[in-house]
C-alpha positions as CSV (number, residue, x, y, z in Angstrom):
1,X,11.3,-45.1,-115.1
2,X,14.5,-43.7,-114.2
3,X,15.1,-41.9,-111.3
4,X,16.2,-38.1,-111.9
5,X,17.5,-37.5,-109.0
6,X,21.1,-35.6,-108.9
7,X,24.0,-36.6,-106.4
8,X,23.7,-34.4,-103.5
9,X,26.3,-31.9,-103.2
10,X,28.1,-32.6,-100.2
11,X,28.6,-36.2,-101.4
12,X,30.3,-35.0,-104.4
13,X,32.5,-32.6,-102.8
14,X,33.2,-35.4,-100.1
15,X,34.6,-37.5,-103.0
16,X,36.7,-34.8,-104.5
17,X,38.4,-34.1,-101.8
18,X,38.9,-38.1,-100.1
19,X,42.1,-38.6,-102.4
20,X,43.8,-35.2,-102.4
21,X,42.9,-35.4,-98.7
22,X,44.5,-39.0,-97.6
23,X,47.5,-37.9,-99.8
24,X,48.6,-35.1,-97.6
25,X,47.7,-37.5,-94.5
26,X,50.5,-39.5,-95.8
27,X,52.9,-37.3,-96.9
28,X,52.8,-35.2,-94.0
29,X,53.3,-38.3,-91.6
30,X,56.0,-39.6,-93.7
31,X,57.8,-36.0,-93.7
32,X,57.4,-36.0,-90.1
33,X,58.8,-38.8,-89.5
34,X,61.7,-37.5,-91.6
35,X,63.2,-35.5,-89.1
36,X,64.3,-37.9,-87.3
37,X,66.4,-39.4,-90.2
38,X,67.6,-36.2,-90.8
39,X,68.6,-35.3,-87.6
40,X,70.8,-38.9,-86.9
41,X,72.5,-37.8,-90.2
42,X,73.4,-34.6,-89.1
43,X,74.6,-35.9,-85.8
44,X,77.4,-37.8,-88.1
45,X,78.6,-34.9,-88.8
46,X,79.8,-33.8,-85.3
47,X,77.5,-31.5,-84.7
48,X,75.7,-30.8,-81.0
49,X,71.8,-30.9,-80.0
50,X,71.9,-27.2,-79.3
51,X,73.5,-25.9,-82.3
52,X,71.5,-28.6,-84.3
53,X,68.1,-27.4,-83.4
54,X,69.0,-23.8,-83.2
55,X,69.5,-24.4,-87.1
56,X,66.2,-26.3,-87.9
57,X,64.5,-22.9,-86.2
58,X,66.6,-20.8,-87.7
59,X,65.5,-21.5,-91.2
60,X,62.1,-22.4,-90.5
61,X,61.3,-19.2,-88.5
62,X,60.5,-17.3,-91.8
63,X,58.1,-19.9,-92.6
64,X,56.3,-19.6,-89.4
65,X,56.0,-15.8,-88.9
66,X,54.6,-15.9,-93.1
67,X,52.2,-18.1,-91.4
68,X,51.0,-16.2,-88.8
69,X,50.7,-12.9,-90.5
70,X,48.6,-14.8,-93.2
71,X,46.3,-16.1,-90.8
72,X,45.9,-12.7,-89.1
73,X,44.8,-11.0,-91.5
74,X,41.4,-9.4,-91.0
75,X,41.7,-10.8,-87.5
76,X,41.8,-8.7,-84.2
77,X,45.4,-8.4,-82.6
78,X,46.0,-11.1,-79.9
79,X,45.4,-9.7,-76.5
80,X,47.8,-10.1,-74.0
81,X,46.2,-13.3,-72.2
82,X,46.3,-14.8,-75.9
83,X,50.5,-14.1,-75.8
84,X,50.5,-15.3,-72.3
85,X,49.3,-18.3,-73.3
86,X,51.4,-18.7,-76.5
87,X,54.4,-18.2,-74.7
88,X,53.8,-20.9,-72.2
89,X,52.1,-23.3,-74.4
90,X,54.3,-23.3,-77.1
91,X,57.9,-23.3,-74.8
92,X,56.4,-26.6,-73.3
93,X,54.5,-27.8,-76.5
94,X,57.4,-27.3,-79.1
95,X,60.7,-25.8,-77.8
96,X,61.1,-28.3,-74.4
97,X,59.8,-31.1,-76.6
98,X,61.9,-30.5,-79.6
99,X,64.7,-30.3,-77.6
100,X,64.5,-33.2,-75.5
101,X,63.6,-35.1,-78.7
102,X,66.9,-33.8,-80.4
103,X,68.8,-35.0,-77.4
104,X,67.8,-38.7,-76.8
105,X,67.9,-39.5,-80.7
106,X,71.8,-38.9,-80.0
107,X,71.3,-42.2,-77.9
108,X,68.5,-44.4,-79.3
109,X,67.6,-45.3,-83.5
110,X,64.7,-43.9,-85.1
111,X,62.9,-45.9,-85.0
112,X,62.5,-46.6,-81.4
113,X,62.1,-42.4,-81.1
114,X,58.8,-42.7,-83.3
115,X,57.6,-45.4,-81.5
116,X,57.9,-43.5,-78.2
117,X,56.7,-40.5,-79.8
118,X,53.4,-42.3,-81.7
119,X,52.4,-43.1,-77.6
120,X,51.0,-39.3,-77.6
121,X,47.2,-39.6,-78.0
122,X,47.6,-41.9,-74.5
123,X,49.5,-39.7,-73.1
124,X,46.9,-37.2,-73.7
125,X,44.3,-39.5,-72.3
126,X,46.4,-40.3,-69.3
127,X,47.1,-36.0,-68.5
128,X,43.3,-35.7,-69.2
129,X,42.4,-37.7,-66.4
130,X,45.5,-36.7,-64.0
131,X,44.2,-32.8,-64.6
132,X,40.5,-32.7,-65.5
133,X,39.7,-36.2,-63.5
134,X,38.5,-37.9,-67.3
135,X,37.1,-41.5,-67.2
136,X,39.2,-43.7,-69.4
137,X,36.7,-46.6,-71.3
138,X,38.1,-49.8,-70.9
139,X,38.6,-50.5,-75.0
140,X,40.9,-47.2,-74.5
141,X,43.2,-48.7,-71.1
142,X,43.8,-52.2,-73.6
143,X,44.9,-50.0,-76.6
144,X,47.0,-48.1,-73.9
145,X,48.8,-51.4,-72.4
146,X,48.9,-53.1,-76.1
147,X,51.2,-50.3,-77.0
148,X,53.3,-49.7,-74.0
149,X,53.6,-53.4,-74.3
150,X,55.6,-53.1,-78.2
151,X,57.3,-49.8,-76.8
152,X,59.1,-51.9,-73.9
153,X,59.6,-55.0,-76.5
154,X,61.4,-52.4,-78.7
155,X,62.8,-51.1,-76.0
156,X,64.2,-54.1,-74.2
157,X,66.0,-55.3,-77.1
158,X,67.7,-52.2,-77.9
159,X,68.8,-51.0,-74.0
160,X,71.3,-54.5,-74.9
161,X,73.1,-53.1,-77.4
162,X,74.1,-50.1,-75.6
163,X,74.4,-48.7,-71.7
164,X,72.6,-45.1,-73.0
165,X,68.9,-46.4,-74.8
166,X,67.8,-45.6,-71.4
167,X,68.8,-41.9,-71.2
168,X,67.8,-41.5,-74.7
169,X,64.4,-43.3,-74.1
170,X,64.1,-41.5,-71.1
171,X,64.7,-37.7,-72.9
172,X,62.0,-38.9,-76.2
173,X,59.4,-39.7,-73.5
174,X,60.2,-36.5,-71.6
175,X,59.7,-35.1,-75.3
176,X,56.1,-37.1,-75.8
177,X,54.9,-36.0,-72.3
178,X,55.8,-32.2,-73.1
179,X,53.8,-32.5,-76.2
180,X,51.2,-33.8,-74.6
181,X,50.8,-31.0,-72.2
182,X,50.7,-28.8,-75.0
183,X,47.9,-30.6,-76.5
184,X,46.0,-30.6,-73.3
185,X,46.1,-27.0,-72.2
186,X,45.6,-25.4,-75.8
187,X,42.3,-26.2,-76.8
188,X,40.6,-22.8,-75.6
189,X,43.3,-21.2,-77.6
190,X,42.9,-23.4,-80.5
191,X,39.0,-22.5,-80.5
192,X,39.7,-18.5,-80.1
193,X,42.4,-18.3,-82.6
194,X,42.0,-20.8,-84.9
195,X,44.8,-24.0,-85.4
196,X,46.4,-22.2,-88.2
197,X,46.7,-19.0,-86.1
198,X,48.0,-20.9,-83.2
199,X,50.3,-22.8,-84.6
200,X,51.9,-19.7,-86.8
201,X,52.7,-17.4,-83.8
202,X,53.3,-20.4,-81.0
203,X,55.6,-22.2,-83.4
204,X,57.6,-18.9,-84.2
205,X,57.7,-18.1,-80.2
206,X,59.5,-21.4,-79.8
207,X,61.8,-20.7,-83.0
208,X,62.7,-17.7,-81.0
209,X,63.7,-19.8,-77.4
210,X,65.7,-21.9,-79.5
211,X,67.9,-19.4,-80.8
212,X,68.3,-17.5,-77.7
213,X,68.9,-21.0,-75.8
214,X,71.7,-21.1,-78.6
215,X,72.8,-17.5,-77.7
216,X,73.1,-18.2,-74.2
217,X,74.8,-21.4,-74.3
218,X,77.0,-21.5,-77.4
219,X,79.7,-18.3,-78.9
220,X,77.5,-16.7,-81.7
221,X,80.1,-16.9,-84.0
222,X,80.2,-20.6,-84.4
223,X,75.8,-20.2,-85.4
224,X,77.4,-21.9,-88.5
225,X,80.6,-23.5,-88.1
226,X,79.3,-26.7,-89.1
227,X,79.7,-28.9,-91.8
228,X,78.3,-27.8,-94.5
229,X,76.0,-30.6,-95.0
230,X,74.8,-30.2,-91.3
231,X,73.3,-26.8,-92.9
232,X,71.6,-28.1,-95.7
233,X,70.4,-31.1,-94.1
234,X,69.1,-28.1,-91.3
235,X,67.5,-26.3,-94.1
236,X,65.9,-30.0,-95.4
237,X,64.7,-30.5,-91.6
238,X,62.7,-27.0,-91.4
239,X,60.8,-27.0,-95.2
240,X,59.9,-30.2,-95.6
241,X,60.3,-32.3,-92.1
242,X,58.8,-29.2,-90.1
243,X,56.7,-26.2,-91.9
244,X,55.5,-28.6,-95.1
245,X,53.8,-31.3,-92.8
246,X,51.9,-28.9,-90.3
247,X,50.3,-27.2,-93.5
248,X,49.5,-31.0,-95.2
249,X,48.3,-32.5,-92.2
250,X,46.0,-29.5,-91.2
251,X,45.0,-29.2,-94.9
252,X,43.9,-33.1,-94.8
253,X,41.8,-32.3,-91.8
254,X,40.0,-29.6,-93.8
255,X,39.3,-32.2,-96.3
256,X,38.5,-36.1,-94.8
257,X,38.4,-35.2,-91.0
258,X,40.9,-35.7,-88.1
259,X,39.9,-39.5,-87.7
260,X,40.6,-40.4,-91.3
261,X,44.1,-38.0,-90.9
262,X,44.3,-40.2,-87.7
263,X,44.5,-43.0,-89.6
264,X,46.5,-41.7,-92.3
265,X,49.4,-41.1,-89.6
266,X,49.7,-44.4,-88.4
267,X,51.8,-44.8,-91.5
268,X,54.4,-42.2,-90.1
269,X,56.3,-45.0,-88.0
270,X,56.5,-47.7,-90.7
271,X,57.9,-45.1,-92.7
272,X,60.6,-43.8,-90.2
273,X,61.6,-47.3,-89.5
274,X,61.8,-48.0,-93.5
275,X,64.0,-45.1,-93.9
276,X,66.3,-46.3,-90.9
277,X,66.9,-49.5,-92.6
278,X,67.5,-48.3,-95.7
279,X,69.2,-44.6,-95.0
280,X,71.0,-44.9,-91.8
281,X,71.7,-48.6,-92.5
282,X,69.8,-49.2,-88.1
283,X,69.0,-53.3,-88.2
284,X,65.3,-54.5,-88.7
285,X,64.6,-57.1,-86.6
286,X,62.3,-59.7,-85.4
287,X,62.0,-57.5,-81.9
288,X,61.3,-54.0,-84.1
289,X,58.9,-55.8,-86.3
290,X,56.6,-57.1,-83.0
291,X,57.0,-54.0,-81.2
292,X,55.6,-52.3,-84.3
293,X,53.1,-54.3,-84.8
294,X,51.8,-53.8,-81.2
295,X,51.9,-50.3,-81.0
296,X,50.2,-49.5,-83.9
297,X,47.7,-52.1,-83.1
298,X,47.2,-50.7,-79.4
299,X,47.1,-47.1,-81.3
300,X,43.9,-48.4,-83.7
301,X,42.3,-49.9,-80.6
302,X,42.7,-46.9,-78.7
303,X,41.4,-44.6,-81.4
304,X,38.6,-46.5,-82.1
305,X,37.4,-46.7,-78.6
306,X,37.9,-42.4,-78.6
307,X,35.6,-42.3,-81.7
């Protein structure tokens, strides 16, 4: 006798939305890894960190404040401890990071910045137990060292072909631990306002630093006396390397869950590194390959030992 018996609901939604939801995964990691393409083209173009970032804000301000006002709607205004704790979270979180991030790729290739940058989740571990006095497993301390280990190897090789891969090492890392902090201090907010909330009016507070940073440090009236593919590559950088991949990635989360999305993302540095070899002509060498391979390795350990 057959069985009558109907596929329960939730394991039918589940597999409508597994593909649709690793797809975004992926294409939001790859576009954020984008940026840093992006950004080393622009650099050929003369342009400066500050005026360079100012730009990417610029344009994706709009984007941002859309954002927030969409996921506001219906919603109670934010008090004024929730914009006290925009403000400093997101100056930290997105403007300081972004910044510092801008200014070492000026030294270092890209892929060695999203290397650096794909050390986060430790970093959040090692803040975690610096602030809130967190016990580390020891699965989690071996994924740690495995990929400090393929940073350094990286690292090492790259210092030799020039006297500033330190500085600019030095500034990405800055950039890492800055986002880190962020990620550590904003999960009350996160939990109150929602991610999509947060991210919408924190994100456009930061937009905001950048361009009075610019204001302060730069004449006005050179905002756009760039090249003019400096501007569209800036315009490039905030739709599709910035404002498309926070909406994708947080999109996959709704759909597979932030481990799979984890997952998903440890693509984002193969694909920064393919796109350095084959945009921005930066060698691919034995060194890159095993520093690669131990980072993302140390990553998997280290997120399998958190879940």
């Amino acid at each position: 006798m057959k069985s009558t018996r109907r596929p329960r609901l939730s394991t039918i939604s589940t597999d409508r939305n597994l593909l649709p939801g690793l797809a975004l995964a992926l294409f939001g990691s790859v576009a954020f890894g984008g940026k840093a393409i992006i950004v080393k083209l622009a650099y050929r173009h003369g342009v400066d960190a500050v005026t360079l970032l100012m730009l990417r804000m610029f344009f994706a301000l709009p984007i941002f404040l859309l954002m927030a006002w969409w996921s506001s709607r219906g919603k109670p205004p934010l008090s004024r401890r929730d914009w006290l704790g925009v403000v400093g979270l997101r100056f930290t979180g997105y403007y300081l990071s972004s910044f510092l991030d801008f200014a070492g790729l000026r030294y270092i290739t890209a892929s060695l910045e999203r290397l650096i940058l794909y050390l986060n989740p430790t970093l959040v571990l090692l803040l975690g137990w610096l602030l809130y006095r967190k016990t580390a497993r020891p699965a989690q301390l071996a994924g740690m060292a495995i990929s400090y280990c393929g940073v350094v190897l990286v690292f090492g090789h790259e210092v030799q072909q020039g006297s500033q891969a330190a500085l600019g090492a030095l500034l990405v890392f800055g950039s890492a631990v800055a986002y880190a902090t962020y990620l550590v201090s904003s999960g009350e907010l996160v939990q109150r306002l929602g991610s999509l909330r947060l991210v919408g009016w924190a994100t456009s507070v930061a937009c905001l630093c950048c361009l009075l940073q610019f204001a302060i440090l730069r004449p006005i009236g050179s905002a756009f006396e760039v090249a003019p593919q400096v501007i569209w590559l800036s315009v490039l950088n905030a739709t599709v390397c910035t404002a498309a991949p926070v909406l994708m990635v947080m999109m996959a989360i709704e759909r597979i869950g932030p481990a799979l999305s984890a997952q998903m993302g440890m693509l984002g540095p193969m694909s920064t590194i393919l796109m350095g070899v084959l945009i921005l002509g930066e060698p691919f060498t034995a060194w890159i390959a095993a520093g690669t391979v131990l980072v993302l390795a140390g990553i998997f350990v280290f997120s399998r030992s958190v879940r």
